[in-house]
N, C-alpha and C positions, 0 to 999 in steps of 0.2 A: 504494500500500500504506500508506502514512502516514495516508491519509483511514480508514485503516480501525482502523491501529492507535490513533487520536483517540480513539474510537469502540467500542474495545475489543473490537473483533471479528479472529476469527481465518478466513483463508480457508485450506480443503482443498480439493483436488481428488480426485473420484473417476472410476476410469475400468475399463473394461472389459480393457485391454492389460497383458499380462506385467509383472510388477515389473520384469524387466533393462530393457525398452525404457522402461518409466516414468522410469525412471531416468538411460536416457541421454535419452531428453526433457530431462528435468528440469534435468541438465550444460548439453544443450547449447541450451537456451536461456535458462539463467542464473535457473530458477522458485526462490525464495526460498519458497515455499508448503509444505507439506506435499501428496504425492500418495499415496493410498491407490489399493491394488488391488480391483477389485470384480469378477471372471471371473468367477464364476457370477450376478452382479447381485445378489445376495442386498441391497445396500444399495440400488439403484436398483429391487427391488420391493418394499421396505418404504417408502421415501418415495413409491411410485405413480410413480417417472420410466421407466416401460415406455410405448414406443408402442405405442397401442390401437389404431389407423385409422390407413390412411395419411393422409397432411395436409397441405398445401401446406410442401414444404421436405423433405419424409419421403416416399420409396416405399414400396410394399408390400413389398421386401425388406425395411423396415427394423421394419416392423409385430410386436410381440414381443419387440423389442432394446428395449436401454438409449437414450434421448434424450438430446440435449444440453440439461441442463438447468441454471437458476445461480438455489441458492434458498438464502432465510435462513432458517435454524435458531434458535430460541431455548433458551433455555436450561433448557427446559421436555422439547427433542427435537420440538417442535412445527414446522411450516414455517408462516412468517409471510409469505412473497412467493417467488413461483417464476414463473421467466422462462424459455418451452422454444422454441427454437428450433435450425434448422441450424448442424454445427459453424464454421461461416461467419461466423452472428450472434452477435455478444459484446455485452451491454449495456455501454456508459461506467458510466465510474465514477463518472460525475455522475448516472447511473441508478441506480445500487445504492446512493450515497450518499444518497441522497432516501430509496429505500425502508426505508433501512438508520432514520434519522433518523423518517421514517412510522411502522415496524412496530414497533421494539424500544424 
């Protein structure tokens, strides 16, 4: 988080699950972050993070939902790099800090 705060960037998380359970996420694994609630995805189909296709990583149950996606925002509201994969795959923070230092 330090590499980010360098950098003057702020990370959120958005997600699909109840505020109480965000929330006890958030406790109990000590997230310093901001997590917003996003249950109807209203934010995840304004940024295009809906799966279209299923896709190596994604079934077709998941085809319509919200994806795990980790993108930078400028301060514009523009997305400047987006990274979508399974909630499995987490880019390093030597990944975001590249693109962070690239895009913005």
């Amino acid at each position: 988080m330090a590499e980010l705060e360098k950098r003057d960037v702020v990370l959120i998380a958005i997600a699909k699950d109840s505020k109480r359970r965000l929330l006890r996420k958030k406790e109990e694994r000590g997230y310093t972050f901001q997590i917003i609630e996003d249950r109807a995805a209203k934010i995840s189909k304004l940024y295009n993070m809906i799966l279209k296709e299923e896709t190596e990583g994604h079934d077709k149950m998941q085809v319509g939902l919200p994806v795990p996606s980790k993108v930078l925002i400028n301060k514009n509201g523009v997305i400047v790099w987006r990274y979508i994969g399974p909630k499995e795959d987490k880019p390093s923070m030597e990944v975001i800090t590249e693109a962070l230092d690239r895009c913005l």
